[in-house]
N, CA, C and O atoms as a CHARMM CRD file, in Angstrom:
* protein
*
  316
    1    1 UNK  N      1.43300 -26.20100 -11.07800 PROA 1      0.00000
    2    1 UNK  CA     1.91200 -25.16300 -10.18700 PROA 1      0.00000
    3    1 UNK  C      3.43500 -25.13000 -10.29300 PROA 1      0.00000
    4    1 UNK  O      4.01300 -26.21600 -10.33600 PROA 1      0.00000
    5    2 UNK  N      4.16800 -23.96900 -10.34000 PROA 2      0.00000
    6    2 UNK  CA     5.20800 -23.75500 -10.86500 PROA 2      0.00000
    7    2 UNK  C      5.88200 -24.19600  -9.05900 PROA 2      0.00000
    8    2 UNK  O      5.18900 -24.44300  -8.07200 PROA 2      0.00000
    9    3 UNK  N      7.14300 -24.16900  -9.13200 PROA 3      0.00000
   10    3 UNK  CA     8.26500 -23.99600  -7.74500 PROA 3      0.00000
   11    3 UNK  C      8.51600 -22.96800  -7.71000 PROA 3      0.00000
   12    3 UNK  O      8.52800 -22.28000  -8.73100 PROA 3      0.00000
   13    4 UNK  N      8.93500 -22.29400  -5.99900 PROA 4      0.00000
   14    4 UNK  CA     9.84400 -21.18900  -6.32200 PROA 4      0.00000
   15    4 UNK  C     10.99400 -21.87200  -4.83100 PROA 4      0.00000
   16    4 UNK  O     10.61800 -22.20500  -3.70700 PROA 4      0.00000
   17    5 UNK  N     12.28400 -21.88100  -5.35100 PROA 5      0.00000
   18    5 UNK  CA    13.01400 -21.49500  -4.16200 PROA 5      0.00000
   19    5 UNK  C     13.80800 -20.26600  -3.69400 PROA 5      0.00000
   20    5 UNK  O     14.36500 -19.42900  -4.40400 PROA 5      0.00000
   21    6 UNK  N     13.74200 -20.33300  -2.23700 PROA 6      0.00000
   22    6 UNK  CA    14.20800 -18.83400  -1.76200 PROA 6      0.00000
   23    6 UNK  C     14.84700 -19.39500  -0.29700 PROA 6      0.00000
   24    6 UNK  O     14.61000 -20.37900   0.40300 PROA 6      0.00000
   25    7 UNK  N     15.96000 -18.03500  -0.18600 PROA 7      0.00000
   26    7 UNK  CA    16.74900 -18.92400   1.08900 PROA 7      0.00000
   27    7 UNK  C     15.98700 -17.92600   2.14600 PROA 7      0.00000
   28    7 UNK  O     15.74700 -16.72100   2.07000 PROA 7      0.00000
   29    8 UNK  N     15.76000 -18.69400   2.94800 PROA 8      0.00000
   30    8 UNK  CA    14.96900 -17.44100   4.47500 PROA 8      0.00000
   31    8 UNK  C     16.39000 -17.67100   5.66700 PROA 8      0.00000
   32    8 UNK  O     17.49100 -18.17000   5.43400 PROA 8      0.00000
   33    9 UNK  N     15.94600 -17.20200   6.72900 PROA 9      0.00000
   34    9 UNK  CA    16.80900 -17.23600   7.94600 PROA 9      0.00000
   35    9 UNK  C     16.49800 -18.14100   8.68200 PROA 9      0.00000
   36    9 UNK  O     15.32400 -18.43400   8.45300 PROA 9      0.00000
   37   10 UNK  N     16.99600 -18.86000   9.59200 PROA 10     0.00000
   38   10 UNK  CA    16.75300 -20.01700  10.34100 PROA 10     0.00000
   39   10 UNK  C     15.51100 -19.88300  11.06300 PROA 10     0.00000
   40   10 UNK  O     14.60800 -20.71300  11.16500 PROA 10     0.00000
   41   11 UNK  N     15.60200 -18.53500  11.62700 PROA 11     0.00000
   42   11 UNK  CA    14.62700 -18.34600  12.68700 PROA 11     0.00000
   43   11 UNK  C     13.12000 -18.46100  11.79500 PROA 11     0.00000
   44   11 UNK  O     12.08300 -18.64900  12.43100 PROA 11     0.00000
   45   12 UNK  N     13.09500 -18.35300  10.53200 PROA 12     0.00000
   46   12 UNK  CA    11.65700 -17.62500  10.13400 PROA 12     0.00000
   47   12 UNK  C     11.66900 -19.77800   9.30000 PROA 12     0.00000
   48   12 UNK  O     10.68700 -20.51900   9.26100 PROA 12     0.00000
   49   13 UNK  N     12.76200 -20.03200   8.92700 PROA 13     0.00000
   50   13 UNK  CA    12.32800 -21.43200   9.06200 PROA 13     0.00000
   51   13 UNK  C     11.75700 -22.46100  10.28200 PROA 13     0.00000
   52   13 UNK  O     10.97800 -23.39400  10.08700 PROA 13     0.00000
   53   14 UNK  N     12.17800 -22.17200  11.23100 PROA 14     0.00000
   54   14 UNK  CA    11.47600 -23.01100  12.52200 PROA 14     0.00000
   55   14 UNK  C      9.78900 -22.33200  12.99400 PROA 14     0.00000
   56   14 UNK  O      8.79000 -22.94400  13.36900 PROA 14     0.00000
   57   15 UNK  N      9.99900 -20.94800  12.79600 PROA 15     0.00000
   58   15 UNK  CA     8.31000 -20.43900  13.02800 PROA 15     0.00000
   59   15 UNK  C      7.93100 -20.79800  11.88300 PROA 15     0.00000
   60   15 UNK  O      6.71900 -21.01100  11.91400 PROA 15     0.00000
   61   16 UNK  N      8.15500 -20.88600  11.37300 PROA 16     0.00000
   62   16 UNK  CA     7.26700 -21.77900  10.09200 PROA 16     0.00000
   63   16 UNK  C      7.10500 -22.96600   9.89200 PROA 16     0.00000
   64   16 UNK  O      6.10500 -23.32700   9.27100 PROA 16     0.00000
   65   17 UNK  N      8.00600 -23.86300  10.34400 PROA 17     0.00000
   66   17 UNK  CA     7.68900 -25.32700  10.69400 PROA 17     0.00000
   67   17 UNK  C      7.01200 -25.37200  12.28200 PROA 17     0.00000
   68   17 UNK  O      7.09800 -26.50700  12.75000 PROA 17     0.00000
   69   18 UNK  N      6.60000 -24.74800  12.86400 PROA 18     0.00000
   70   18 UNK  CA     6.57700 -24.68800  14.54400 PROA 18     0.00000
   71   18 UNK  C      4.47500 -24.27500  14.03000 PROA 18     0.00000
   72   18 UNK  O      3.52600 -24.83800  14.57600 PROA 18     0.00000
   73   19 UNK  N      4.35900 -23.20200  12.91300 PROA 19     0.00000
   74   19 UNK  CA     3.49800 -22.88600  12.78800 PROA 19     0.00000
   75   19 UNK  C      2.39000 -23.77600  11.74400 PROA 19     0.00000
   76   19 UNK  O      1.16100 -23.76200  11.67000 PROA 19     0.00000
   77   20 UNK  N      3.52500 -24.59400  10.94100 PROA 20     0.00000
   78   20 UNK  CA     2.53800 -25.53400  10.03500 PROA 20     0.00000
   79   20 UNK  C      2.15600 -26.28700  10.97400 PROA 20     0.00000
   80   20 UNK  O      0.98800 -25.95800  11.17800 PROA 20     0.00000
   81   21 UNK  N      2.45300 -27.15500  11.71800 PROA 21     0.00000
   82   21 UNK  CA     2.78400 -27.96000  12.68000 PROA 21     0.00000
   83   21 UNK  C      0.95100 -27.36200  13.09100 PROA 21     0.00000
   84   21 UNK  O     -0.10700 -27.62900  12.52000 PROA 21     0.00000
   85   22 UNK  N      1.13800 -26.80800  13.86100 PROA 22     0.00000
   86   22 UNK  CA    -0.10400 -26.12500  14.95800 PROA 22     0.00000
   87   22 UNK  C     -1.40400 -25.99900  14.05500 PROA 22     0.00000
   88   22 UNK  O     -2.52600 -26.29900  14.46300 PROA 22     0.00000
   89   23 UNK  N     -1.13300 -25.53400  12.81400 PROA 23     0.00000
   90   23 UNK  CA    -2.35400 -25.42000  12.09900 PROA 23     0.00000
   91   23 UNK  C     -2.66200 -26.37900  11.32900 PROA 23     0.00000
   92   23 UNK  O     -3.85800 -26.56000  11.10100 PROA 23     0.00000
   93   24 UNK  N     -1.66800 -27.24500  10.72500 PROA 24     0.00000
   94   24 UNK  CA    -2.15400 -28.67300  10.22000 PROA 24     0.00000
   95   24 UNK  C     -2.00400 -28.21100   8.83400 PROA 24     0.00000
   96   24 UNK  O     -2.88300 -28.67700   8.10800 PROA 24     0.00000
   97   25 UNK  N     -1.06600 -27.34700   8.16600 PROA 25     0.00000
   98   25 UNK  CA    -1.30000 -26.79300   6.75200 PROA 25     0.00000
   99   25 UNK  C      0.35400 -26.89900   6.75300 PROA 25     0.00000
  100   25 UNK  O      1.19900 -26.81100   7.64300 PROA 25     0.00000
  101   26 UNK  N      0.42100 -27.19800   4.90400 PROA 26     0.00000
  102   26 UNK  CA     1.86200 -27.49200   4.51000 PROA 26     0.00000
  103   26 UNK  C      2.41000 -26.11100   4.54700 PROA 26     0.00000
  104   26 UNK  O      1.66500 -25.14500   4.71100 PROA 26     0.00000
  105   27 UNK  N      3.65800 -25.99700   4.40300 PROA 27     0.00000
  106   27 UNK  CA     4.65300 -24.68500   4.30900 PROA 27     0.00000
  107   27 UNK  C      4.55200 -23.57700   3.47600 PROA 27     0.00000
  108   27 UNK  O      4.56500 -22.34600   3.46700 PROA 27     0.00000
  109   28 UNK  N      4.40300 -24.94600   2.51500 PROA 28     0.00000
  110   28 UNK  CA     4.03800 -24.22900   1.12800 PROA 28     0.00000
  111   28 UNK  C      3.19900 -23.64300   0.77600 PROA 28     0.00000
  112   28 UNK  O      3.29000 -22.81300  -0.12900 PROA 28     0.00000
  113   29 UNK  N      1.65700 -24.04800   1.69200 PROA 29     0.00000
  114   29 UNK  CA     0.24800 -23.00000   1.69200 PROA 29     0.00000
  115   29 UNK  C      0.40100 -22.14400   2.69400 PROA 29     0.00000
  116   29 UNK  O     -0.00100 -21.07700   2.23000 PROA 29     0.00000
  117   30 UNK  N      0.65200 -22.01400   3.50400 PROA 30     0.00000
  118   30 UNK  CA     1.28200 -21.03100   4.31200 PROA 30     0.00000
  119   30 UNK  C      1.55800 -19.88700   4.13000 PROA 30     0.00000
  120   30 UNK  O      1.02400 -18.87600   4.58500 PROA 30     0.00000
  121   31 UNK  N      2.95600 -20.07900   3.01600 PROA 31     0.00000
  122   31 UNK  CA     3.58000 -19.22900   1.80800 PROA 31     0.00000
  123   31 UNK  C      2.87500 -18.73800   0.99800 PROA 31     0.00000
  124   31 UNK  O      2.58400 -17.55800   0.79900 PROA 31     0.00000
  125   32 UNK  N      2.54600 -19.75900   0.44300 PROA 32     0.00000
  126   32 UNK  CA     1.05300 -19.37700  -0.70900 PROA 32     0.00000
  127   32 UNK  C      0.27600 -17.96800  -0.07400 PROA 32     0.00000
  128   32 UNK  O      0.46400 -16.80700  -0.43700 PROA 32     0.00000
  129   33 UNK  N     -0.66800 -18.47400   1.00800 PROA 33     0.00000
  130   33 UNK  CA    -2.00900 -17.12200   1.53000 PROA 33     0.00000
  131   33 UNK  C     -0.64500 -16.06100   1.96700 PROA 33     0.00000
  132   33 UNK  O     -0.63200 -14.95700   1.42400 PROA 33     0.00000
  133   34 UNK  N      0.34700 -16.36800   2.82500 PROA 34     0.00000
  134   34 UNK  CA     1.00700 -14.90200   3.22200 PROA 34     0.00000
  135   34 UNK  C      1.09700 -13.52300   2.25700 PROA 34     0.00000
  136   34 UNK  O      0.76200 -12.35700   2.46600 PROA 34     0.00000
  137   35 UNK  N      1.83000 -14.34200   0.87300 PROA 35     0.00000
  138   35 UNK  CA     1.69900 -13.74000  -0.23500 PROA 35     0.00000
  139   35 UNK  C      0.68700 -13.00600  -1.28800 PROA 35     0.00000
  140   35 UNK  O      0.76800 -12.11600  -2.13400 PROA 35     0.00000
  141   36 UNK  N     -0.28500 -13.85500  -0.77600 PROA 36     0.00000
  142   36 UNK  CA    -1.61900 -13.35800  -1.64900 PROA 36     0.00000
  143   36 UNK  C     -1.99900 -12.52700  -0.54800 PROA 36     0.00000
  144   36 UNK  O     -2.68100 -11.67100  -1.11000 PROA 36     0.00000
  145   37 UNK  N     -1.98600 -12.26100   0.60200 PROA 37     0.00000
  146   37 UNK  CA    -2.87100 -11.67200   1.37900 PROA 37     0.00000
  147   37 UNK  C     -1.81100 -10.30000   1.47400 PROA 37     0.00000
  148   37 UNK  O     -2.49700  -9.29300   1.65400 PROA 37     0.00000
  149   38 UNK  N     -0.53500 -10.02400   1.41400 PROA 38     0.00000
  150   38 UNK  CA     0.43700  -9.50800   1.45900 PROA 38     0.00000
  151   38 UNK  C      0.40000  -8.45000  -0.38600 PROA 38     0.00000
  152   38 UNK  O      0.95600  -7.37600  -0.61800 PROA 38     0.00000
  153   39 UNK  N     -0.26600  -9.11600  -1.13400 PROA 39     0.00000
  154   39 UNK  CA    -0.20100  -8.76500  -2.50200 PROA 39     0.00000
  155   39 UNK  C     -1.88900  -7.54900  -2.68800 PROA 39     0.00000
  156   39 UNK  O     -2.08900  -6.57400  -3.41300 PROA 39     0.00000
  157   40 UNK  N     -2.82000  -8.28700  -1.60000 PROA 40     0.00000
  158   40 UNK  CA    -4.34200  -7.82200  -1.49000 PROA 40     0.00000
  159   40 UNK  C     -3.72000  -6.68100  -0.58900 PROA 40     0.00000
  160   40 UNK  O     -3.47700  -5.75400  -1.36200 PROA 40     0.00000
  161   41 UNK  N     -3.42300  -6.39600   0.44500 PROA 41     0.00000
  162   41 UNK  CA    -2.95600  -5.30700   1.25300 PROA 41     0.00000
  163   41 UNK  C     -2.87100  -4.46200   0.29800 PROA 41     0.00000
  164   41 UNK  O     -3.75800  -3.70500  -0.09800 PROA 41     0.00000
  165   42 UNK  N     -1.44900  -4.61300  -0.21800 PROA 42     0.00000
  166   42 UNK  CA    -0.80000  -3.37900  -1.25700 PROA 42     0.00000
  167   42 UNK  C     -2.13800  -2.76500  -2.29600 PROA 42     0.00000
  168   42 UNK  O     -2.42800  -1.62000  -2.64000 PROA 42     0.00000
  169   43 UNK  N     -2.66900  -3.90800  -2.54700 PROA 43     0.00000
  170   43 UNK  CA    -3.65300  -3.20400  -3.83400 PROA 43     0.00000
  171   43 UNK  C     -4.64800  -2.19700  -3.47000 PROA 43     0.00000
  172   43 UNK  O     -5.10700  -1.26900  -4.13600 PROA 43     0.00000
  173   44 UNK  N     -4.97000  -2.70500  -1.85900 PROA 44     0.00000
  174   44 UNK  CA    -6.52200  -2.12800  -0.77300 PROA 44     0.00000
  175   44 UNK  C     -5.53500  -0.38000  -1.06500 PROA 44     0.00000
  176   44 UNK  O     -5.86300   0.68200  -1.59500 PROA 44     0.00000
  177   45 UNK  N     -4.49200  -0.78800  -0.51400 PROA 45     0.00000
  178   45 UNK  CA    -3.67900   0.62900  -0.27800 PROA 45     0.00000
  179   45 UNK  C     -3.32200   1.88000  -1.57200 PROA 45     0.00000
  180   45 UNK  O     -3.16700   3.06400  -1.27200 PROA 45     0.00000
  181   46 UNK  N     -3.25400   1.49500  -2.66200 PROA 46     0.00000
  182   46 UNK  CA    -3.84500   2.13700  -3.83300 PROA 46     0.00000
  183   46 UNK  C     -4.79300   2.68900  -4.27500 PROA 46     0.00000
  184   46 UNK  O     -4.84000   3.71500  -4.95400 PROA 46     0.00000
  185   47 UNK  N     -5.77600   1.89200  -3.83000 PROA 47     0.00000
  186   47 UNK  CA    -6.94800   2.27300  -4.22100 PROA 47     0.00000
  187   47 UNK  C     -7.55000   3.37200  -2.99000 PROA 47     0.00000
  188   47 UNK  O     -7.26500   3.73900  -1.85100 PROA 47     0.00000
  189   48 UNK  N     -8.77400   3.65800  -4.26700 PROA 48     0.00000
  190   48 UNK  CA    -9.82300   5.10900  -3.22500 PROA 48     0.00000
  191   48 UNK  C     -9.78900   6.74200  -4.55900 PROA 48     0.00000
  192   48 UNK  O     -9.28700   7.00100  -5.65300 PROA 48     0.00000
  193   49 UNK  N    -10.67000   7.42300  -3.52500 PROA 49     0.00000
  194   49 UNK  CA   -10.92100   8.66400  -4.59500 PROA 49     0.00000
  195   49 UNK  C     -9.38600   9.46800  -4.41400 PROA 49     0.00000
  196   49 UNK  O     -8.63200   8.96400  -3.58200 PROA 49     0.00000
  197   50 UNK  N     -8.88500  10.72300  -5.17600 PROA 50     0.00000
  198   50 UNK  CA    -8.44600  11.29700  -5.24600 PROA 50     0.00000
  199   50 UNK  C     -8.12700  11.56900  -3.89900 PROA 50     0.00000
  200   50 UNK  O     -7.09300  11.34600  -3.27000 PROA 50     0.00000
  201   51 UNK  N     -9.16300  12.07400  -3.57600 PROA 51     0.00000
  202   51 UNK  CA    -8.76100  12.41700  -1.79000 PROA 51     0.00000
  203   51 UNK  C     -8.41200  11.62700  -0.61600 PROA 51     0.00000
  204   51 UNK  O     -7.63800  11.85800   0.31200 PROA 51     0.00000
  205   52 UNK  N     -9.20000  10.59900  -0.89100 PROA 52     0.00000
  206   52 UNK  CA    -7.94000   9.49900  -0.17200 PROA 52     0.00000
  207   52 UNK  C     -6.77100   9.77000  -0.35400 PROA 52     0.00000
  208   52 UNK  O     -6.05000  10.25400   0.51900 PROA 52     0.00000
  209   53 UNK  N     -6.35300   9.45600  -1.69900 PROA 53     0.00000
  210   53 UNK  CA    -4.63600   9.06100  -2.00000 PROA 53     0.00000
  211   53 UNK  C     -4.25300  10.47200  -1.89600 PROA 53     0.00000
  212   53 UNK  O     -3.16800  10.40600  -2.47400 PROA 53     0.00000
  213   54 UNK  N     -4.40700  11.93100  -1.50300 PROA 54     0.00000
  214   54 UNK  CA    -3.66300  12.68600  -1.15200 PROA 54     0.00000
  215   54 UNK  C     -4.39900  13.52300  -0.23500 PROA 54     0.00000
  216   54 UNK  O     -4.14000  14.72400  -0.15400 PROA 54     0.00000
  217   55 UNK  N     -5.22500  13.02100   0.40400 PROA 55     0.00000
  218   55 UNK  CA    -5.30200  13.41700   2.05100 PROA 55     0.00000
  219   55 UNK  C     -4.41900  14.60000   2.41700 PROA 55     0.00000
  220   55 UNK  O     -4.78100  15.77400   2.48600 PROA 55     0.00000
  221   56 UNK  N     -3.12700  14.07800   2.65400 PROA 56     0.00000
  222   56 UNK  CA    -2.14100  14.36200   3.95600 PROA 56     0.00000
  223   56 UNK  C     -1.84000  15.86700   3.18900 PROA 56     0.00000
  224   56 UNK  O     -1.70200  16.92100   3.81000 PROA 56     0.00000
  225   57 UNK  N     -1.78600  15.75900   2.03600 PROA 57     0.00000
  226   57 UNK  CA    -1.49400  17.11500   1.08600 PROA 57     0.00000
  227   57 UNK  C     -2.45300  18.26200   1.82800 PROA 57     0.00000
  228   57 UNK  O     -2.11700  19.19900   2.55100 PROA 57     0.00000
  229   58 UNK  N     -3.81600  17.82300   1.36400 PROA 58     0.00000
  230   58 UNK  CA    -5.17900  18.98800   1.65300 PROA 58     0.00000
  231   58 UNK  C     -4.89900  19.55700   3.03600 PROA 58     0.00000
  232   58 UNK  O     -4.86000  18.99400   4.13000 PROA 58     0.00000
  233   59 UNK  N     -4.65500  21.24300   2.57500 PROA 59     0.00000
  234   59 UNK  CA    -4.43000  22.24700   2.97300 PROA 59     0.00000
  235   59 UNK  C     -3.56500  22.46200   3.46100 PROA 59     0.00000
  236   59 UNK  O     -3.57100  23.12700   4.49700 PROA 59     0.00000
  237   60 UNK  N     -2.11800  21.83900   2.74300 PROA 60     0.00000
  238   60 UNK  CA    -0.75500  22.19300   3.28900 PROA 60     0.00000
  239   60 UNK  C     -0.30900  23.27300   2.45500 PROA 60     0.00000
  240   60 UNK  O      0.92100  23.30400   2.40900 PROA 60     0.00000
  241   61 UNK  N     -0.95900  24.31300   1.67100 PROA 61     0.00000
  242   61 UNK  CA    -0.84800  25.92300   1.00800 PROA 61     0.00000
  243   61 UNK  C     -1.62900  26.75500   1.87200 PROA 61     0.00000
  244   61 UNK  O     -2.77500  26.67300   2.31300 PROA 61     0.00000
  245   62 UNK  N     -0.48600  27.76100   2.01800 PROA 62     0.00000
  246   62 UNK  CA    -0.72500  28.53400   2.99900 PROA 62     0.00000
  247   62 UNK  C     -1.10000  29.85700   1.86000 PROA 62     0.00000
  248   62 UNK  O     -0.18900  30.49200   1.33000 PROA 62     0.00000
  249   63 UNK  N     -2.33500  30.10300   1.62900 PROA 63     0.00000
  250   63 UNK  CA    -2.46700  31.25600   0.21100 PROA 63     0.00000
  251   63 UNK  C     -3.94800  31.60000   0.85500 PROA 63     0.00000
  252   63 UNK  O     -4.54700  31.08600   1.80000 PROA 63     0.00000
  253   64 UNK  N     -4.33500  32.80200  -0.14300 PROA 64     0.00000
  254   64 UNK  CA    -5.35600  33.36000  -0.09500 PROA 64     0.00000
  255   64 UNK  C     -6.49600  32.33100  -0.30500 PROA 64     0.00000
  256   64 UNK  O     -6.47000  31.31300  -0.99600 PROA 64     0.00000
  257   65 UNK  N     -7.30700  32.73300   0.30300 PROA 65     0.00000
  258   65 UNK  CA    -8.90200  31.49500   0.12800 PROA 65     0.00000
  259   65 UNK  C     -9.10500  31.57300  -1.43300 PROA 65     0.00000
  260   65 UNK  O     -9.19300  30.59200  -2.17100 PROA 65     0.00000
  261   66 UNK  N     -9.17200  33.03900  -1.86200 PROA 66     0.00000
  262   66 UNK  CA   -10.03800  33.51900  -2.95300 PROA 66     0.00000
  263   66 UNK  C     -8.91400  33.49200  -4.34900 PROA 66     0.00000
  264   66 UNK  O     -8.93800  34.43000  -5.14600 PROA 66     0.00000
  265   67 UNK  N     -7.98700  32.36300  -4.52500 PROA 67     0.00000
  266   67 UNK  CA    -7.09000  32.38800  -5.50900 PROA 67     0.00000
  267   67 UNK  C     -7.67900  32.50900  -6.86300 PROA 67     0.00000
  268   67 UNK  O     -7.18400  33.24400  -7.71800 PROA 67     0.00000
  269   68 UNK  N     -9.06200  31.56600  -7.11700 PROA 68     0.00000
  270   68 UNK  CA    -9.44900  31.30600  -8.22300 PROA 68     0.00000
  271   68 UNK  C    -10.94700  32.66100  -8.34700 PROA 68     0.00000
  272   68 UNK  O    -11.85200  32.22700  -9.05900 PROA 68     0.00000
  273   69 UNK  N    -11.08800  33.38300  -8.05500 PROA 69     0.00000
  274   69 UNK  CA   -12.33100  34.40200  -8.08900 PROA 69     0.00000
  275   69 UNK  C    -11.49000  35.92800  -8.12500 PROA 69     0.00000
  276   69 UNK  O    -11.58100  36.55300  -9.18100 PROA 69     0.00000
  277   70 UNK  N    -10.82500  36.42900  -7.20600 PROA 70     0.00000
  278   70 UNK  CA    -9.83700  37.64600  -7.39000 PROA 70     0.00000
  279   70 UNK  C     -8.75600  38.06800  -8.44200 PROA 70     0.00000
  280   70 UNK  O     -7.54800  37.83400  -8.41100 PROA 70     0.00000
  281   71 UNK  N     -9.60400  38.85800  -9.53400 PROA 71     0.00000
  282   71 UNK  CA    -9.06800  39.54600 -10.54600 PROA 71     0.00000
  283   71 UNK  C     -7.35000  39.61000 -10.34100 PROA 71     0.00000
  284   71 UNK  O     -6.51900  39.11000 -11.09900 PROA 71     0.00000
  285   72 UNK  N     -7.04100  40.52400  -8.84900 PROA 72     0.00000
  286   72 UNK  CA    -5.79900  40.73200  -8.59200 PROA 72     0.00000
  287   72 UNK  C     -4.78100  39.12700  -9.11600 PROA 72     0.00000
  288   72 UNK  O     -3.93200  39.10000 -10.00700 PROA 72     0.00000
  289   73 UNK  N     -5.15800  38.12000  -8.36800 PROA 73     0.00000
  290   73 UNK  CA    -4.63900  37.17000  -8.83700 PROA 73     0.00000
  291   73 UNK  C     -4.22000  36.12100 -10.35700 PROA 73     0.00000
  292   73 UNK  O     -3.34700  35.33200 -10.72000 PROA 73     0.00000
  293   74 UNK  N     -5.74300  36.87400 -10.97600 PROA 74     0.00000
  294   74 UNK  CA    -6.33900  36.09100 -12.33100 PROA 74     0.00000
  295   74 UNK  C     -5.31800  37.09400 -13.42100 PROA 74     0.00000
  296   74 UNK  O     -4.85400  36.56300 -14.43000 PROA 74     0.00000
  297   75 UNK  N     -5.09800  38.21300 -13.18400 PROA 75     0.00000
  298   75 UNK  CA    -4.36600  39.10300 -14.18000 PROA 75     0.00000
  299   75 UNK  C     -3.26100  38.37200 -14.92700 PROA 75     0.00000
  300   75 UNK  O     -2.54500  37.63100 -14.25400 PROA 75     0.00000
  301   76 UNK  N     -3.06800  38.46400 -16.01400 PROA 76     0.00000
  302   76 UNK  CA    -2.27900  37.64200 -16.93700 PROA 76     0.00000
  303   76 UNK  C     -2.21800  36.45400 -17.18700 PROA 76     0.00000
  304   76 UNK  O     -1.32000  35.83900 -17.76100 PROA 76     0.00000
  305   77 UNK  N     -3.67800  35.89900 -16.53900 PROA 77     0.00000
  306   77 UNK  CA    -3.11100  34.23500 -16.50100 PROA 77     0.00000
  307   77 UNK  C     -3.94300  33.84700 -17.97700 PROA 77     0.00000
  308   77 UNK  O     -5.10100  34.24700 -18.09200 PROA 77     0.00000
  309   78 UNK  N     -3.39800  33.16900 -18.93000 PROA 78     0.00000
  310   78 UNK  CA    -3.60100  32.32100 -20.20400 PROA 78     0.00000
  311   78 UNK  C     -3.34000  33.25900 -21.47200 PROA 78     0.00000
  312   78 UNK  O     -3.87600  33.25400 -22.58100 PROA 78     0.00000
  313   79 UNK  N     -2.37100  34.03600 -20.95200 PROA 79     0.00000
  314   79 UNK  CA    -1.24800  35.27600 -21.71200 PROA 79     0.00000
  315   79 UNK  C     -0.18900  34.45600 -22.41500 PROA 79     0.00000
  316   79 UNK  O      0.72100  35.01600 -23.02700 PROA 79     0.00000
């Protein structure tokens, strides 16, 4: 298993010694799951159909229903 060091802030060092402490687990596994579980989030959040990932889009065009069937519209298109 490789090292990594990183400088944190005091405060997030004592909840973290305050919190190994309580659960009976080293710092370093601690670190370990935050990260992996922090890494699984992001991925959950990627994923899904098309319509998931652009939801918030569907039906923000304000246009005719009938864009793709009305001649008027279709005129010149693949000219």
């Amino acid at each position: 298993m490789d090292t990594l060091t990183l400088k944190i802030p005091g405060v997030i060092k004592e909840k973290l010694k305050i919190y190994s402490r309580r659960k009976g687990l080293s710092k370093s596994e601690i670190v370990r799951n935050a990260l992996l579980e922090y890494f699984d989030k992001d991925e959950l959040e990627k994923q899904g159909t098309f319509y998931d990932l652009a939801k918030d889009l569907a039906g923000c065009v304000a246009e005719s229903s009938d864009l793709s069937t009305n001649n008027k519209y279709l005129s010149g298109y693949g000219q």
